[in-house]
C-alpha positions in Angstrom: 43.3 8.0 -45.9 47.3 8.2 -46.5 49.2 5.3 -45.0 51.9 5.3 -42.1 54.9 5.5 -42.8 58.2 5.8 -40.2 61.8 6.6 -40.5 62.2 4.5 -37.5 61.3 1.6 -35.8 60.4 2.9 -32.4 58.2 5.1 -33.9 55.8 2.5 -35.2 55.9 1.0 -31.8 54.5 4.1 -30.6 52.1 4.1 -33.0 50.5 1.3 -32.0 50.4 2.7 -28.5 48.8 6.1 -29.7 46.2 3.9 -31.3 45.5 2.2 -28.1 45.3 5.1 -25.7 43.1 6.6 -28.8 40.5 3.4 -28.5 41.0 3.8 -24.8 39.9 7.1 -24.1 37.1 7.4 -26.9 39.2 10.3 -28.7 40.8 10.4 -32.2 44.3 10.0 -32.8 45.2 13.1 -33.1 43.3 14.3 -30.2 45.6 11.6 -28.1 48.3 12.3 -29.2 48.3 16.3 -28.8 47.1 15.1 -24.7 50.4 13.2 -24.5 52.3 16.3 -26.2 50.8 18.2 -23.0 51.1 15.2 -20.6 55.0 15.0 -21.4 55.7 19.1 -21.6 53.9 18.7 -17.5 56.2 15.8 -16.6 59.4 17.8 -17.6 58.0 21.2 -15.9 59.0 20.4 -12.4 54.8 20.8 -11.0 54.7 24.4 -12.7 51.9 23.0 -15.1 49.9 20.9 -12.3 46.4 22.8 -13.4 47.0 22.0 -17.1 47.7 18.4 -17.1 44.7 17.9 -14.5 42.6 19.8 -16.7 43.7 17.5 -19.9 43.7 14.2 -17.8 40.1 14.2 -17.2 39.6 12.6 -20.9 42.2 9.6 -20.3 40.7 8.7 -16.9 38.0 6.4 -17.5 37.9 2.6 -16.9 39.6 1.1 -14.3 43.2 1.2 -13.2 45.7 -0.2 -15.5 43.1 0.2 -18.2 42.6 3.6 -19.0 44.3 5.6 -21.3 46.3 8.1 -18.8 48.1 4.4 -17.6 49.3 4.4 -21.4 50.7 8.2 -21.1 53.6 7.4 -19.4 54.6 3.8 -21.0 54.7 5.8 -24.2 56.9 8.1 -22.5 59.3 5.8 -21.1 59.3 4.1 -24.6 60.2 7.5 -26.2 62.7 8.3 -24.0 64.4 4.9 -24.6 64.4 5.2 -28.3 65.7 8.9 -27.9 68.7 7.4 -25.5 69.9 4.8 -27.9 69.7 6.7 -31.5 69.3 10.4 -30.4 66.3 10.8 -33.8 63.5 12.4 -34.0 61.6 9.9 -33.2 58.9 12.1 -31.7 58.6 14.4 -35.1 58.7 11.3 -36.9 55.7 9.8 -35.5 54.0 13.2 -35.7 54.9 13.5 -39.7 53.9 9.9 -40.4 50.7 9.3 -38.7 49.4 12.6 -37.8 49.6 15.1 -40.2 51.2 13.0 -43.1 52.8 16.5 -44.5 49.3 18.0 -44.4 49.9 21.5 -46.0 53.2 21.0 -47.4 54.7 20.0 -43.8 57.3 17.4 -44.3 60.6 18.4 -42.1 64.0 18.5 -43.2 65.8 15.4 -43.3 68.4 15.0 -40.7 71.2 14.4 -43.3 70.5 18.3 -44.8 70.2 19.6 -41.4 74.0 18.4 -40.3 74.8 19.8 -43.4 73.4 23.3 -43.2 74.5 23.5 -39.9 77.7 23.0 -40.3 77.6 25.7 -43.1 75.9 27.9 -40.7 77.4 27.5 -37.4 80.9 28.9 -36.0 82.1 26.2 -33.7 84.5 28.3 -31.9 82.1 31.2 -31.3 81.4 31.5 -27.8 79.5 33.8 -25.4 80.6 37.4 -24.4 80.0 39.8 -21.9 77.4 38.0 -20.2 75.1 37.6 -23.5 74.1 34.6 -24.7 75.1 33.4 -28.0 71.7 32.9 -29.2 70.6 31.2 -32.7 67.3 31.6 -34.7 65.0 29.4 -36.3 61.4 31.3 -37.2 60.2 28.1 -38.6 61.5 25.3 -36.3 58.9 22.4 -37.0 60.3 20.1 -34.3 63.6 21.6 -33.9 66.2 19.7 -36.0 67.8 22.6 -37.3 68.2 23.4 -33.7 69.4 20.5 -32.1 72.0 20.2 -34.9 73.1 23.8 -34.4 74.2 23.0 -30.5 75.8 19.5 -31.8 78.1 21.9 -33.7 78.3 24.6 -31.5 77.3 23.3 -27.7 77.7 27.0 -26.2 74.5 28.6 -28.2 71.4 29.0 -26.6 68.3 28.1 -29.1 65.8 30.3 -30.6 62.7 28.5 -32.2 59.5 29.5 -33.5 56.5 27.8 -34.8 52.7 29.1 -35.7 52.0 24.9 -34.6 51.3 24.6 -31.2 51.8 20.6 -31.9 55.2 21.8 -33.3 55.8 23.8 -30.5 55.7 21.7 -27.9 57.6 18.3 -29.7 60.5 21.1 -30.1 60.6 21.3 -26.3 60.5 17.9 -25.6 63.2 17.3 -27.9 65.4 20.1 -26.6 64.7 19.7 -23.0 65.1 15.6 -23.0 68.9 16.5 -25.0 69.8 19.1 -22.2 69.7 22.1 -24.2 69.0 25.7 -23.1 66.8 28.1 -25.4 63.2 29.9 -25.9 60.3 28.1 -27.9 57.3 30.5 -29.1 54.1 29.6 -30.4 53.6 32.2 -33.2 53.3 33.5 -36.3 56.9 34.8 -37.4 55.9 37.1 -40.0 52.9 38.6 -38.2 54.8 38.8 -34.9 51.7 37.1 -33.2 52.5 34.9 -30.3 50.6 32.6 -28.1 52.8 31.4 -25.7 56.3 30.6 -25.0 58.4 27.8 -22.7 62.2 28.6 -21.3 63.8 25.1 -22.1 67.1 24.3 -19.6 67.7 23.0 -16.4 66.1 24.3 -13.6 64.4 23.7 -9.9 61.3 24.6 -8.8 60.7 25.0 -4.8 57.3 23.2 -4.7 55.1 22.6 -1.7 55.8 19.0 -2.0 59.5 20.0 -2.4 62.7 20.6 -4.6 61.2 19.6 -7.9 63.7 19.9 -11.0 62.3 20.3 -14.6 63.6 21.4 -18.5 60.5 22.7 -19.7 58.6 26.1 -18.0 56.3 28.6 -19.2 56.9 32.0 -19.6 55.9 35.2 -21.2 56.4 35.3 -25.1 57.7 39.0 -24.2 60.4 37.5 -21.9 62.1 35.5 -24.9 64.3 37.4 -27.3 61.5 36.9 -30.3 59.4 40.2 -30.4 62.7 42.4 -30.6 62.9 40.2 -34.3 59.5 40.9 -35.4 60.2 44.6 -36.0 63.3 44.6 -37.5 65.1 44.1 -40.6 67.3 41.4 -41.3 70.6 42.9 -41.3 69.6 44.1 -37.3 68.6 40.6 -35.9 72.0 39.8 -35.2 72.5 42.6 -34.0 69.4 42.8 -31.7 70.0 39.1 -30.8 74.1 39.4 -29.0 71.7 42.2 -27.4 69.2 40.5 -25.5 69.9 39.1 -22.2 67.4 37.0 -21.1 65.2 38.4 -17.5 66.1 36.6 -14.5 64.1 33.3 -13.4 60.5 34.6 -11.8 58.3 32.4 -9.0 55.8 30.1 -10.6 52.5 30.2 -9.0 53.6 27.4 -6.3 57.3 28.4 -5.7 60.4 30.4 -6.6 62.5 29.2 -9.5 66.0 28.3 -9.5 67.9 28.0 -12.9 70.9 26.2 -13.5 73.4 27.7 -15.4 74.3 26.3 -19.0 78.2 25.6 -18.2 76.8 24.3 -14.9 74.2 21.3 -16.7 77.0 20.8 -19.3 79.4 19.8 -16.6 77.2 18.4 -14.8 77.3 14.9 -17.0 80.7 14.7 -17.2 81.1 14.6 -13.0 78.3 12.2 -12.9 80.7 10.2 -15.1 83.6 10.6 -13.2 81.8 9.4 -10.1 80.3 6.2 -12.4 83.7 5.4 -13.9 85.4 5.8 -10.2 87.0 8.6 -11.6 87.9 10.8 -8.6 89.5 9.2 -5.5 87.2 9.4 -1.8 88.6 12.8 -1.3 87.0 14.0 -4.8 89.9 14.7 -6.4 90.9 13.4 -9.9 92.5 9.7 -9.7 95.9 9.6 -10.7 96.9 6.8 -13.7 100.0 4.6 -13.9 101.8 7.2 -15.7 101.8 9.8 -12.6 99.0 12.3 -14.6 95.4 12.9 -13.9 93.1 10.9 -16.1 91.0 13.3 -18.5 87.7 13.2 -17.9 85.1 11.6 -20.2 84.1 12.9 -23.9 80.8 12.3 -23.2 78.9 11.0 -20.1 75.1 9.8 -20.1 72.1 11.2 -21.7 70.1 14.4 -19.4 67.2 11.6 -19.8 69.6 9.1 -17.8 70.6 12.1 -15.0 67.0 13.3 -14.7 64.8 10.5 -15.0 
């Protein structure tokens, strides 16, 4: 059997928590670590995926409280979340590469380093949305969404695009999306064929469930909905075309409740006022303090993480 092998550090801490919920709940590796996949994409769906996670849960839940492998589920979350927070990898694909499919037919993902790159090649930073229509970027082969994530570090407007035949793939892509704050459509299919399985709107939203105001990044929806089947029919010169086209359907009711999105330009402000408030940046009547110099401070560059807002 090929040995681990990690980019990072955190992930070979998670390793040796996957092996333990493994040896916990009598089920491989991969097995366990596919049920945290789903046991994460739940967390982060605001109760919209109650019936699924019950459903997988029943494998983790023998032994006795504290001991089971469902009490490892969300340590190894936390931990993930952590390591995202302080060096914003992959650490999620980079467990899944080393000690999971360990490139199993041909599937080693692109280094970050080429990603920036291409990118920046790639992406118009100054592009921006018009008319209403999303400015929407494409990856038919996303793996665990690098190519992605790099594409809104360069150009924070876009909306993401990502398909991958790999449920496993699928899922780690929303995670990673979803965590970072971004907005976009992930599909489970075949990108040649035009087959899908299913689909996940990734971006802020709430969900009005009967235990209340629930708010999630992660939500199911039809593959239909997302802008994917229009590219499955056309040629290449149309799909940019066919993609400043699209405009995605309004948010629908899950089976519990109605669904409230946020608006991108909404969630990306919404870090930098949660800032201002931190730093004491707006006086008790909310408006921006004032520095020595008689102007209005500026606010912040950055604030924190969507991890650090939502969880």
């Amino acid at each position: 059997m090929a040995k681990e092998q990690f980019a990072y550090p955190a992930s070979e801490q998670l390793f040796k928590q996957l092996e333990h919920l493994s040896q916990r709940s009598g089920v491989s590796r991969a097995a366990a670590f596919e049920d945290w996949l789903t046991a994460m994409v739940c967390a982060l769906a605001a109760e919209t995926k109650e019936g699924e996670y019950l459903a997988m849960v029943e494998r983790h839940k023998a032994g006795k409280a504290g001991r089971r492998g469902v009490d490892l589920m969300g340590q190894m979350f936390g931990q993930l979340v952590t390591a995202m927070s302080e060096t914003d990898a992959d650490v999620l694909g980079d467990l899944f590469q080393g000690s999971i499919t360990y490139g199993e037919a041909g599937q080693y993902f692109t280094p970050e380093a080429v990603t920036k790159l291409l990118a920046q090649l790639s992406i118009d930073p100054d592009a921006r949305p018009e008319n209403g229509k999303p400015l929407l970027v494409n990856d038919p082969c996303c793996g665990t969404g690098r190519m992605l994530l790099e594409a809104s570090n360069v150009n924070p407007y876009v909306e993401l695009v990502g398909q991958d035949i790999d449920a496993r793939c699928t899922k780690i892509t929303a995670i990673n999306l979803g965590l970072r704050g971004r907005y976009g459509w992930i599909v489970c299919g075949n990108s040649l064929s035009g087959e899908t399985k299913f689909a996940y709107r990734v971006g802020s939203f709430y969900h009005e469930s009967p235990a209340g105001r629930r708010r999630g990044v992660i939500r199911d929806v039809a593959p239909e909905e997302t802008p994917v089947p229009v590219l499955a029919t056309r040629t290449r010169r149309q799909v940019s075309d066919l993609l400043a086209e699209h405009s995605p359907e309004p948010p629908k009711s899950s089976a519990t409740g109605p669904i409230i999105e946020v608006p991108p330009w909404l969630a990306r402000l919404e870090p930098r006022l949660v800032a201002l408030d931190r730093d004491g940046g707006a006086t008790d009547d909310g408006t921006p303090k004032v520095s020595e110099s008689g102007r209005r401070d500026d606010p912040p560059e950055a604030g924190p993480s969507v991890q650090q807002t939502l969880f």
